[in-house]
C-alpha positions as CSV (number, residue, x, y, z in Angstrom):
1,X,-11.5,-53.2,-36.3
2,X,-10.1,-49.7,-35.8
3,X,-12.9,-48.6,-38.7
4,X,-16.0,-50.0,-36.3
5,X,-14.1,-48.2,-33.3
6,X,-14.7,-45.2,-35.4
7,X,-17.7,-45.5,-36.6
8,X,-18.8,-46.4,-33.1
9,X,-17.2,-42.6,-31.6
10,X,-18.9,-40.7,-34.4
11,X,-22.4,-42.6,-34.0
12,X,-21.8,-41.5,-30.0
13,X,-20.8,-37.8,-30.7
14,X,-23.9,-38.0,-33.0
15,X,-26.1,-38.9,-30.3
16,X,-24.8,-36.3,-27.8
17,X,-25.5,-33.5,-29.9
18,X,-29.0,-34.6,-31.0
19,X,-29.6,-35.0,-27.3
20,X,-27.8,-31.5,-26.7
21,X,-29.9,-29.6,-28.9
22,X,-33.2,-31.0,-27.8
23,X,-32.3,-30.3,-24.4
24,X,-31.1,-26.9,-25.3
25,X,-34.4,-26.3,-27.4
26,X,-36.4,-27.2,-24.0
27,X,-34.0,-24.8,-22.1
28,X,-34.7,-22.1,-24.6
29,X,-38.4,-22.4,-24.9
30,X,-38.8,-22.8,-20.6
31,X,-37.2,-18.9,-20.6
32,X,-39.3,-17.8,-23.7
33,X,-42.3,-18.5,-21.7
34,X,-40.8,-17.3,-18.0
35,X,-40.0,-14.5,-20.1
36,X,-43.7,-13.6,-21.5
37,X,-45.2,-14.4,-17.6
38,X,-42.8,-11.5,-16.6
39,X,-44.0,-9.1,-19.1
40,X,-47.4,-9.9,-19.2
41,X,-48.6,-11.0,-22.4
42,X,-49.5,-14.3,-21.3
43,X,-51.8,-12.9,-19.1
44,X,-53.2,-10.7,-22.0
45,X,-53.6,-14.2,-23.9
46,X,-55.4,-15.3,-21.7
47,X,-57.5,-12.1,-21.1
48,X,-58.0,-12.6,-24.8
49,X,-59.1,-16.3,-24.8
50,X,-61.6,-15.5,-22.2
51,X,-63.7,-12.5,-23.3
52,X,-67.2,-14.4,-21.7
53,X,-65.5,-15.0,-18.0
54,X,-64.8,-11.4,-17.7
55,X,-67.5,-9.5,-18.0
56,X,-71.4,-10.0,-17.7
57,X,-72.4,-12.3,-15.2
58,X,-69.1,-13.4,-13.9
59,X,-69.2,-16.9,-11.7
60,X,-72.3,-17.8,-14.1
61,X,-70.3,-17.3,-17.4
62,X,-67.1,-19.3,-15.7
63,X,-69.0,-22.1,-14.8
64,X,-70.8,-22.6,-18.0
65,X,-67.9,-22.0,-19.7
């Protein structure tokens, strides 16, 4: 019996640090990308991404885009 309480703890401490790292993971990757709206380079992505809505015609370019 005292084996299965055991076995029962560790499968539980197990779980809580799967579930730990995935949430720290999350945590982590939520300030990477805070951090690169601060700076700017997700902005210069998406200047990047968008080469036809910037230039030339403008609205026209947008909305056939």
């Amino acid at each position: 019996m005292e084996k299965l309480v055991r076995e029962e703890r560790a499968q539980g401490t197990l779980e809580y640090a799967l579930v730990f790292s995935a949430f720290l993971a999350m945590v982590l990757a939520l300030g990477a990308l805070w951090h690169a709206g601060e700076v700017g380079t997700l902005g210069a992505l998406a200047e990047r991404a968008a080469p036809r809505s910037l230039g030339g015609t403008g609205p026209l370019d947008f909305a056939l885009f």
